[in-house]
N, CA, C and O atoms as a GROMACS GRO file, in nm:
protein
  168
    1UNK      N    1  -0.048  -7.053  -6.954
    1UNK     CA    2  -0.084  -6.920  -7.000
    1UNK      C    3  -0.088  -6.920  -7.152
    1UNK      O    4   0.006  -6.943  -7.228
    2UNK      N    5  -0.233  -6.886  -7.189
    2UNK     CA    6  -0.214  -6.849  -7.358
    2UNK      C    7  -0.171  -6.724  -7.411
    2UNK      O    8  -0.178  -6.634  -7.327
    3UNK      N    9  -0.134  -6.691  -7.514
    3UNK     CA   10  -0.086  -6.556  -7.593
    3UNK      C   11  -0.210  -6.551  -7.686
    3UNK      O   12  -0.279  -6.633  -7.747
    4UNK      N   13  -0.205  -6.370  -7.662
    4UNK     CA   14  -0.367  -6.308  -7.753
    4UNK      C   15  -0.304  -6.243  -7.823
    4UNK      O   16  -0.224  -6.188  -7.748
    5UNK      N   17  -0.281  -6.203  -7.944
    5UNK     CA   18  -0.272  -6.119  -8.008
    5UNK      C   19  -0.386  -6.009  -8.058
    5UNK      O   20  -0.484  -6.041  -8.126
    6UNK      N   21  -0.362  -5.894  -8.020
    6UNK     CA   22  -0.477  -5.801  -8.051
    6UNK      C   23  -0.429  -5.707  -8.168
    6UNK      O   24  -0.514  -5.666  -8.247
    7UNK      N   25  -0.316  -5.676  -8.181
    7UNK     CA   26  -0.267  -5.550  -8.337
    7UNK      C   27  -0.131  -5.625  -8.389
    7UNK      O   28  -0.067  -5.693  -8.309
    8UNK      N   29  -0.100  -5.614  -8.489
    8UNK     CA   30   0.022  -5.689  -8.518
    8UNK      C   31   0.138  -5.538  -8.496
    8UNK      O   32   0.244  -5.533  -8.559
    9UNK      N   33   0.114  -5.467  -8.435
    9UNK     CA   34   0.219  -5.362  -8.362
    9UNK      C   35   0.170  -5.391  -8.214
    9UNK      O   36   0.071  -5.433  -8.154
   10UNK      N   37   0.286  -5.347  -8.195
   10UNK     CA   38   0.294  -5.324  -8.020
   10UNK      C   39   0.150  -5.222  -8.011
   10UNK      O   40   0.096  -5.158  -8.101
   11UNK      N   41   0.110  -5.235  -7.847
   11UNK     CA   42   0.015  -5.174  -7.780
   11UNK      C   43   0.057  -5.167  -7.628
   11UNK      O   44   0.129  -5.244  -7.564
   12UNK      N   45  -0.025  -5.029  -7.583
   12UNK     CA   46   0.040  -5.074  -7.416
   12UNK      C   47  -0.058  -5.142  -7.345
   12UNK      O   48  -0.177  -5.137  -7.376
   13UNK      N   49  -0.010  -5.209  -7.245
   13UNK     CA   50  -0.093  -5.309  -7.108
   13UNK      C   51  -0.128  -5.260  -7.028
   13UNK      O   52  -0.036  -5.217  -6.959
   14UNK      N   53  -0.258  -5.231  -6.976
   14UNK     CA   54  -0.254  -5.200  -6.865
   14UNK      C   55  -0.273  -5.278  -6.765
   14UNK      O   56  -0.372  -5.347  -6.785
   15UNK      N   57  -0.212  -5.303  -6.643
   15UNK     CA   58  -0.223  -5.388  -6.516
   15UNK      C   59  -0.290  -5.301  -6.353
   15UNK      O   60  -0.201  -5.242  -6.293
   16UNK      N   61  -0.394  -5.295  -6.305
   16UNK     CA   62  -0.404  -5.269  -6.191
   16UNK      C   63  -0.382  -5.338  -6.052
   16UNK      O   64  -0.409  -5.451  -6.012
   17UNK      N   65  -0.326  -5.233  -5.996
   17UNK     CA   66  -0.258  -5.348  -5.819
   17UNK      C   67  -0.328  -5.224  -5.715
   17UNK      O   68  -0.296  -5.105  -5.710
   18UNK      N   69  -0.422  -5.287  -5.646
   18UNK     CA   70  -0.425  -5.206  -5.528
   18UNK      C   71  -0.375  -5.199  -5.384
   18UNK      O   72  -0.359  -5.313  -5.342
   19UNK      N   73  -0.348  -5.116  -5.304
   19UNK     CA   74  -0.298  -5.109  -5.173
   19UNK      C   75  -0.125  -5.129  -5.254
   19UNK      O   76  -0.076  -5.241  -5.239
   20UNK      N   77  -0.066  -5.056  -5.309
   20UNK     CA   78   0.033  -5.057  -5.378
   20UNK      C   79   0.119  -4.947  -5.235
   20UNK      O   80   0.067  -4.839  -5.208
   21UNK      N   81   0.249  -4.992  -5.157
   21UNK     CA   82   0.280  -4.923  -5.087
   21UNK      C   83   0.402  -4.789  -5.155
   21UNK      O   84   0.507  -4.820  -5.212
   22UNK      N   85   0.362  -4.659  -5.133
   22UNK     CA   86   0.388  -4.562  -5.216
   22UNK      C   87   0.556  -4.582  -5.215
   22UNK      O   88   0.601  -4.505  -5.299
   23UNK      N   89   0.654  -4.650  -5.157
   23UNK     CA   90   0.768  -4.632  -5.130
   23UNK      C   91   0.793  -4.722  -5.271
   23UNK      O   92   0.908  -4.724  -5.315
   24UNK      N   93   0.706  -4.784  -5.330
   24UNK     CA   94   0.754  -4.887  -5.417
   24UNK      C   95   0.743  -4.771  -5.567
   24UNK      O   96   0.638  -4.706  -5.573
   25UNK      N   97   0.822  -4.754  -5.654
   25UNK     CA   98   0.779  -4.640  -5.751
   25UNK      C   99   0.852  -4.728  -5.904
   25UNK      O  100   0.865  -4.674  -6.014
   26UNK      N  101   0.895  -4.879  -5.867
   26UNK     CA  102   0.950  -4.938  -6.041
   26UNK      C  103   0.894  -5.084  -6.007
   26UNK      O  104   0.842  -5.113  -5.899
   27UNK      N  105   0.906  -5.148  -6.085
   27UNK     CA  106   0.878  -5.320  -6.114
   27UNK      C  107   0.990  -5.377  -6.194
   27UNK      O  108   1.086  -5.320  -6.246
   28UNK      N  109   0.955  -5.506  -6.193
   28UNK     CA  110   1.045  -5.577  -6.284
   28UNK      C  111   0.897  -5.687  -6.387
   28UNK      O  112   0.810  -5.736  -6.314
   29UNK      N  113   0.888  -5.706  -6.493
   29UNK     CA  114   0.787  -5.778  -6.509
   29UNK      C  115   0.933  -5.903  -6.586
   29UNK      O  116   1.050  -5.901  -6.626
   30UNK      N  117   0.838  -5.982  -6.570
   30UNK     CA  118   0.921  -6.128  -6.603
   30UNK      C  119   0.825  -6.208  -6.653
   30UNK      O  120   0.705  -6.194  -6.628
   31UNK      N  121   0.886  -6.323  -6.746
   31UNK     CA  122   0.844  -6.451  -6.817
   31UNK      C  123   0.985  -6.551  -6.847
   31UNK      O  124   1.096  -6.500  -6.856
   32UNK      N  125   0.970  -6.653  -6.856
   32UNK     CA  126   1.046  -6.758  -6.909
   32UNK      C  127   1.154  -6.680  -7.030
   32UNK      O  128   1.073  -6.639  -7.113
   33UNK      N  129   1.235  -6.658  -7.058
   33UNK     CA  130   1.296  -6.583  -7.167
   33UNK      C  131   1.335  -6.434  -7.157
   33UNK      O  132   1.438  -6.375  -7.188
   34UNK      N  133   1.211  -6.388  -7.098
   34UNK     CA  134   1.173  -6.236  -7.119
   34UNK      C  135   1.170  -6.167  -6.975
   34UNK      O  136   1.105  -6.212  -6.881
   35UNK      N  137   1.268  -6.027  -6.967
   35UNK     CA  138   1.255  -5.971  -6.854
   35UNK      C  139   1.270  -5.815  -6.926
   35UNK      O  140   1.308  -5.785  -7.039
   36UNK      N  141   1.240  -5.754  -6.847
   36UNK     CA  142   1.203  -5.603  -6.850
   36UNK      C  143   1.184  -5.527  -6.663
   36UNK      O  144   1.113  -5.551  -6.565
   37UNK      N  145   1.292  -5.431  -6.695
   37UNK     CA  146   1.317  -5.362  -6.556
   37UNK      C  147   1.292  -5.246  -6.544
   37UNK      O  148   1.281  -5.181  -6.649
   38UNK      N  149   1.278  -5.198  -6.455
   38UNK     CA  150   1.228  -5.055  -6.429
   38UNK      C  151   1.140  -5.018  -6.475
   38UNK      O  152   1.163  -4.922  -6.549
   39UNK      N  153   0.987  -5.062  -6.466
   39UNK     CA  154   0.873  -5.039  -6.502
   39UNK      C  155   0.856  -4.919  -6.406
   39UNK      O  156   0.917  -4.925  -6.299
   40UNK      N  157   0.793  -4.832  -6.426
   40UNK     CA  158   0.745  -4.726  -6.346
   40UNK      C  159   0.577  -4.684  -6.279
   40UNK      O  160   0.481  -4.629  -6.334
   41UNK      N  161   0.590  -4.724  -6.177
   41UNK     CA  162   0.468  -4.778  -6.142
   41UNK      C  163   0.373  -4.622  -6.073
   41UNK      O  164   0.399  -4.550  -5.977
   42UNK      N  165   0.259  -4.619  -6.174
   42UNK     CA  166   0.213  -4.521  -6.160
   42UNK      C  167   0.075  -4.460  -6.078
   42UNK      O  168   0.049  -4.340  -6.083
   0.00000   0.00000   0.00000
């Protein structure tokens, strides 16, 4: 996986998932180093 840099500030991501089952309402996103919980999946 390569890294893009697009602004030298933060920006938000957007990710689309379809057939997403409605009972599911957070995420966890993960990388090697890096975790982040309770994404709120909208």
């Amino acid at each position: 996986m390569q890294n893009a840099f697009i602004s030298p500030t933060p920006v938000r991501y957007v990710m689309q998932f379809n057939d997403v089952p409605q009972q599911i309402t957070t995420l966890s996103l993960f990388r090697p180093g890096t975790r982040v919980d309770n994404v709120p999946v909208q």
